[in-house]
C-alpha positions in Angstrom: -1.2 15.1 14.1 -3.6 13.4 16.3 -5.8 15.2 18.0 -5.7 15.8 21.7 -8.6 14.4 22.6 -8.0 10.7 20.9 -4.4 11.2 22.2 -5.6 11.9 25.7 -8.9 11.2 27.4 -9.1 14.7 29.2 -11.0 17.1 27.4 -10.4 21.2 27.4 -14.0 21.6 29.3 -12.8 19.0 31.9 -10.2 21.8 33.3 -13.1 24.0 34.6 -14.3 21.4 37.0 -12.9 20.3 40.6 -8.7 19.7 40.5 -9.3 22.1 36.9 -5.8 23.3 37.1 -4.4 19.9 37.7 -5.9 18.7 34.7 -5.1 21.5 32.7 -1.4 21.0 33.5 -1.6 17.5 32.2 -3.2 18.8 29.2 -0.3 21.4 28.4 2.0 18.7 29.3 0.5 16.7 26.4 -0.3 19.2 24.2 3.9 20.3 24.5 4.9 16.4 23.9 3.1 16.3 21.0 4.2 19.4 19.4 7.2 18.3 20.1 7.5 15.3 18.5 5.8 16.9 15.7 9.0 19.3 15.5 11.5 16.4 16.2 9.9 14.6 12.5 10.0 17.7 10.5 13.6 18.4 11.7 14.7 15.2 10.4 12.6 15.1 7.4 14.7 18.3 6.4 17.9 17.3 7.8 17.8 14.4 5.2 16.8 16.8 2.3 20.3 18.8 3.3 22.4 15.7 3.3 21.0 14.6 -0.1 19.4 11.4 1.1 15.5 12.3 0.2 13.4 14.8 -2.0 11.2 17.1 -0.2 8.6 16.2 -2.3 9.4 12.5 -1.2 9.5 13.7 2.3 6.0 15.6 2.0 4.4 14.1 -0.8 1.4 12.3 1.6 0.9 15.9 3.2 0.3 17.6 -0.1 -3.3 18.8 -0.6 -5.1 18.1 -3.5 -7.9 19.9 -4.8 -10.8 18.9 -2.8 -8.7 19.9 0.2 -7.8 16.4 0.8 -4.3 15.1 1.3 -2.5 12.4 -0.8 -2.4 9.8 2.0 -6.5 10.2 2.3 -6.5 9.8 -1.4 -3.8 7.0 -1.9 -4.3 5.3 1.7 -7.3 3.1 0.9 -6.1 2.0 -2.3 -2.6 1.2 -1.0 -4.2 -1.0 1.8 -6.3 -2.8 -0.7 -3.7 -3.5 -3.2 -1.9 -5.2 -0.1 -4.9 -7.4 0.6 -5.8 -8.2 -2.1 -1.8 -9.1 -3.6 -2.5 -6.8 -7.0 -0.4 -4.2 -7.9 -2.6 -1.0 -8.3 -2.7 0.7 -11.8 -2.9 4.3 -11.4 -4.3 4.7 -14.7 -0.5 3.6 -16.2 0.6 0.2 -17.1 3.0 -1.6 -14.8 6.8 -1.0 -15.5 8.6 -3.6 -16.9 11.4 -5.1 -15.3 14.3 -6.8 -17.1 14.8 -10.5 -16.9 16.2 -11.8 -13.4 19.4 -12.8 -14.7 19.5 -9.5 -16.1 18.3 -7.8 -13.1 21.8 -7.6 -11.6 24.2 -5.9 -14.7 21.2 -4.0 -15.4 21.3 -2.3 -11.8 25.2 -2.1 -11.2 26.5 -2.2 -15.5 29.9 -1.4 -13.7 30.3 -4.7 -12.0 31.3 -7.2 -13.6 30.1 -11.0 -13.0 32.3 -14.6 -12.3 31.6 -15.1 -15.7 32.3 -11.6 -17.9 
């Protein structure tokens, strides 16, 4: 969750000056959207873990913290962004999965269907 000063460029102290509760109303105000919309994700985040559409580990997995007391996403994050610019597929330590021929690709994924030819 951002924090409320990047979010909004009134500060806490701010409020004790002139027009103080003025300006602390608008930082309630912001301070309630943002918890808000905070509540609004996790709802749906567990309201697709009911139906059966997602994991919650695959829901949470980039808010897990890792010893170190750092998240996934701050450890992942950077090298995500530079296997996009660089166009290489980060190993992870594992080798790459192998992926079946693209002819293949299609009976492999849906063996139930059957194709023009079979």
């Amino acid at each position: 969750m951002p924090h409320l000063d990047e979010a909004l460029p009134l500060r806490k102290d701010t409020a004790d000056g002139p027009g103080g509760d003025a300006k602390a109303k608008i930082l309630e105000r912001a301070t309630r959207r943002l918890w808000h919309a905070t509540a609004l994700g996790i709802t749906a985040k567990l309201g697709a873990v009911a139906a059966g559409a997602a994991t919650l580990e695959s829901e949470f997995l980039a808010h897990v913290v890792l010893p170190g007391n750092r998240t996934v996403l701050d450890e992942l994050g950077p090298v995500i962004d530079s296997a996009y610019r660089s166009g290489l597929r980060p190993s992870f330590g594992i080798p790459a999965p192998s992926l079946p021929a693209p002819d293949q690709q299609f009976s492999t994924a849906f063996p139930h269907r059957r194709t023009l030819a079979g």
